[in-house]
KOLMIFI-667614 format. One line per 4 residues: number of its first residue (from 0); their letters; for each residue x, y, z of C-alpha. Coordinates in pm, 1 decimal, padded with zeros to 6 digits. Layout:
<nodes>
NUM	A	X:Y:Z  ...;
</nodes>
This chain:
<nodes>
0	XXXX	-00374.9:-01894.5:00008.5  -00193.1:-01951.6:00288.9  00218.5:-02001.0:00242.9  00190.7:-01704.0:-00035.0;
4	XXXX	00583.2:-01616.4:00076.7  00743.8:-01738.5:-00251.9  00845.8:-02086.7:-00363.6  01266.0:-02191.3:-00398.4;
8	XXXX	01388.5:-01974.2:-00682.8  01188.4:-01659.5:-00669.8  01332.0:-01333.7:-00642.4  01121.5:-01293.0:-00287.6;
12	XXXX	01319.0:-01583.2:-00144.4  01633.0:-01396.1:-00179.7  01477.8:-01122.3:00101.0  01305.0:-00928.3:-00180.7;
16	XXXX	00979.3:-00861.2:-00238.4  00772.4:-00939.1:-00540.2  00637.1:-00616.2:-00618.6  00273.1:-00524.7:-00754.7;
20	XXXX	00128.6:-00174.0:-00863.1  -00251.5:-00106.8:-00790.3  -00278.9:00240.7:-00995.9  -00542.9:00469.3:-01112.8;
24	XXXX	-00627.1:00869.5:-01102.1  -00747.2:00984.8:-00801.1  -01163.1:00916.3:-00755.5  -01097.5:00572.0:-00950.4;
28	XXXX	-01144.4:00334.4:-00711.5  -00811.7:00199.3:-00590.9  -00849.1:00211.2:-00245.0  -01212.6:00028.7:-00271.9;
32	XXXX	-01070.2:-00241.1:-00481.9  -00802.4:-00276.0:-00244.3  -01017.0:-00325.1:00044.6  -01222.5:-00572.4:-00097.7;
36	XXXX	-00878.3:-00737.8:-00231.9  -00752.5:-00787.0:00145.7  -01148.1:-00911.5:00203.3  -01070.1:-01236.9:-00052.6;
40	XXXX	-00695.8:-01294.5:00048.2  -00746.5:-01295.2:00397.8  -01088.8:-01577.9:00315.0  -00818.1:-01776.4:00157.8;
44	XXXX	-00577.4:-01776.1:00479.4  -00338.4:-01503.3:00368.8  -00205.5:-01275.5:00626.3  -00181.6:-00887.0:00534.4;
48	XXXX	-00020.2:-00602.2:00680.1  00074.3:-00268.6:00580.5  -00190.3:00049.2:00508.4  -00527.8:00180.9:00353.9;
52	XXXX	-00593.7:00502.7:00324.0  -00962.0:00594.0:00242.9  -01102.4:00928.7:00167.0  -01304.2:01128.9:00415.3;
56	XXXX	-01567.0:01273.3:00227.2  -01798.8:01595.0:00398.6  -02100.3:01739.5:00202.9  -01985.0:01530.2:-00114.3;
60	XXXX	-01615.4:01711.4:-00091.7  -01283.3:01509.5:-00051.9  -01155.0:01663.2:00304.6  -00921.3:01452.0:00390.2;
64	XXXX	-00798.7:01070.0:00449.8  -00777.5:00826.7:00747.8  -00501.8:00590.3:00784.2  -00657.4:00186.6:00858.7;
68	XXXX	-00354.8:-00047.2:00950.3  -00474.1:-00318.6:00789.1  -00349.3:-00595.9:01008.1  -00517.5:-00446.2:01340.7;
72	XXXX	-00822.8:-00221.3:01163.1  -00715.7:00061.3:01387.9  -00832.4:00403.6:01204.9  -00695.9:00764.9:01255.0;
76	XXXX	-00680.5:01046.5:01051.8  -00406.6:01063.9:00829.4  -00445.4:01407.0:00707.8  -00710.4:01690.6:00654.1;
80	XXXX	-00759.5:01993.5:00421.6  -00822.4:02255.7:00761.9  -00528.2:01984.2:00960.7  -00374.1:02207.7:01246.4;
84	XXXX	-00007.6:02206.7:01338.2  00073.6:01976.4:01067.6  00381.6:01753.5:01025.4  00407.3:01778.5:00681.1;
88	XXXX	00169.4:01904.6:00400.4  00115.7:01782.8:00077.7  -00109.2:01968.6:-00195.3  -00412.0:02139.6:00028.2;
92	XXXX	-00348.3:01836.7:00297.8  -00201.1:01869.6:00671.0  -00063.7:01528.0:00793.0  -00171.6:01422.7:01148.6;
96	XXXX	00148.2:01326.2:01368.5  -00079.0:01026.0:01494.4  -00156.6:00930.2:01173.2  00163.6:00920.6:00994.6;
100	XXXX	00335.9:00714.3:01338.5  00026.7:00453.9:01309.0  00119.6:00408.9:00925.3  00458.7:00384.7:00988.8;
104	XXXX	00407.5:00114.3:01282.1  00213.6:-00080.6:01027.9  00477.8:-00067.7:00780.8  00769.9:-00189.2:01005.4;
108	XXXX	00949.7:-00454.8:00904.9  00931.1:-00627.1:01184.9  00542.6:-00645.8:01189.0  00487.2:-00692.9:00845.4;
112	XXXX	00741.0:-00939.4:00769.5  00542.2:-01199.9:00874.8  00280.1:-01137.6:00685.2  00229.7:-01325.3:00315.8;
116	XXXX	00120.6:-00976.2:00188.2  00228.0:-00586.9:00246.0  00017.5:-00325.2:00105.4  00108.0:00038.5:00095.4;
120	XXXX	-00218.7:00293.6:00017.7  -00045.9:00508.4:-00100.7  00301.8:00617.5:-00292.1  00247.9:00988.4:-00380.0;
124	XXXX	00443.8:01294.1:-00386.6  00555.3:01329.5:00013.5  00720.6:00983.7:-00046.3  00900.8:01126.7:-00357.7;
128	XXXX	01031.2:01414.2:-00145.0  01130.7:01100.2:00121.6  00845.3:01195.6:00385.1  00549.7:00991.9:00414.0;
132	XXXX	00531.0:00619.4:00382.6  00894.3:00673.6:00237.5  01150.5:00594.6:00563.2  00917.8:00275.1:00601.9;
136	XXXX	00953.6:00190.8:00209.8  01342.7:00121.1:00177.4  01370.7:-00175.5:00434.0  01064.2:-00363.9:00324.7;
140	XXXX	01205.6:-00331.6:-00092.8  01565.2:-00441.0:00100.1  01459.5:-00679.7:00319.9  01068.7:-00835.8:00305.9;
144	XXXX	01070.7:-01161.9:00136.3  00702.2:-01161.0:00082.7  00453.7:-00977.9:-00178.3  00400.9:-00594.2:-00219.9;
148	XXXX	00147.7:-00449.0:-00286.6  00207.3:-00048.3:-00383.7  -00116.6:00210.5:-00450.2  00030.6:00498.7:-00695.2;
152	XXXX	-00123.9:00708.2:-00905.5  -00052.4:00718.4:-01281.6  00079.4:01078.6:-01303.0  00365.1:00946.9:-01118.0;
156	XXXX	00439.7:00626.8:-01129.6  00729.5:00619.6:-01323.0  00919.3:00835.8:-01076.3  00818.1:00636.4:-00808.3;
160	XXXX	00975.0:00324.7:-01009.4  01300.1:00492.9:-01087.3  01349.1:00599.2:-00757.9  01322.8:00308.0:-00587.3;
164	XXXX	01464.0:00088.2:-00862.5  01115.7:-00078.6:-00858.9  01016.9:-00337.7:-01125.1  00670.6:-00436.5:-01056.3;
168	XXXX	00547.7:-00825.8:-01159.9  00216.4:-00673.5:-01239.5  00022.9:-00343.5:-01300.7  -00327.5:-00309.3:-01206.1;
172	XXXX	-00570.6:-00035.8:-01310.2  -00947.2:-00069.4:-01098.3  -01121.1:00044.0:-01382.3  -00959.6:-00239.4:-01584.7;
176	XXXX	-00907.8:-00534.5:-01337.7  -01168.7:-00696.3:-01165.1  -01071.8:-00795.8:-00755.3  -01096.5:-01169.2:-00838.2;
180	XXXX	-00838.5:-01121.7:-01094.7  -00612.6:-00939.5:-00931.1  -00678.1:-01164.7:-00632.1  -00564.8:-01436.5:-00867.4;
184	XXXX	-00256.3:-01302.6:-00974.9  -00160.6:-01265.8:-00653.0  -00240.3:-01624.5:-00514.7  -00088.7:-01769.9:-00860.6;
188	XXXX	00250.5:-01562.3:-00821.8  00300.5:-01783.5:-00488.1  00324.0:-02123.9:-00675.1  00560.4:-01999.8:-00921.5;
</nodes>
């Protein structure tokens, strides 16, 4: 899978990225799929940046997330439901300052760029309201000329495509699409 960056003729070629949509309710499994996703592509030579963001679960309740830059595997806390001081809150959730500046490293354009493969875990309501992942989000739809790989959840994803003009190649649902499939895609979409 290495050389995924887009043949002569694709739309990624012309410093756009070909975009893909990994969505499902929250508890469905996106973020597992995902991680076993990056698993396959990077066994097949492709090179992946961007962000994960798995739950922290305590006594079987949801209490948080951590942030995992995918290219490095560094992990911090990304946000908590008892978070103090935080930089931004989203439902019960305090974001972590550390946290939300390792995403945002990840997501620079000038580290993922060369990578075949961005993924962003995920596109929720901060982003709509421009915090989040969202400052990082603009230049790589502008400017990355590889795949991109968004995580949004169904109750909003077509506010997240309308507001950043987003026309995805393909939609993915993990209770629908099986990793090797989606890894498939993926690989496929590069020899178009």
């Amino acid at each position: 899978m290495s050389g995924l960056l887009a043949d002569p003729g694709s739309s990624a070629t012309r410093n756009h990225p070909r975009v893909y949509i990994l969505t499902g309710p929250q508890g469905s499994g996106k973020t597992t799929l995902l991680k076993e996703l990056l698993v396959q592509l990077r066994q097949h030579g492709c090179a992946v940046a961007g962000i994960r963001a798995p739950v922290v679960m305590k006594d079987g309740t949801r209490i948080g997330y951590d942030i995992v830059d995918v290219h490095t595997g560094v992990t911090l806390p990304l946000c908590r439901i008892d978070q103090r001081n935080p930089v931004a809150s989203a439902g019960p959730f305090g974001f972590d300052l550390e946290g939300i500046r390792l995403g945002t490293a990840a997501l620079l354009l000038e580290a993922a760029g060369r990578c075949d493969l961005v993924v962003v875990d995920e596109i929720g309501p901060l982003e709509l309201n421009g915090g989040g992942w969202a400052p990082a989000l603009r230049p790589l739809l502008e400017s990355y000329a590889g795949r991109l790989l968004l995580v949004v959840r169904p109750d909003i994803l077509g506010k997240v495509l309308e507001q950043w003009n987003i026309r995805p190649v393909a939609t993915w649902d993990p209770a629908l699409h099986a990793v090797d499939h989606i890894a498939e895609q993926l690989w496929s979409s590069s020899r178009d």
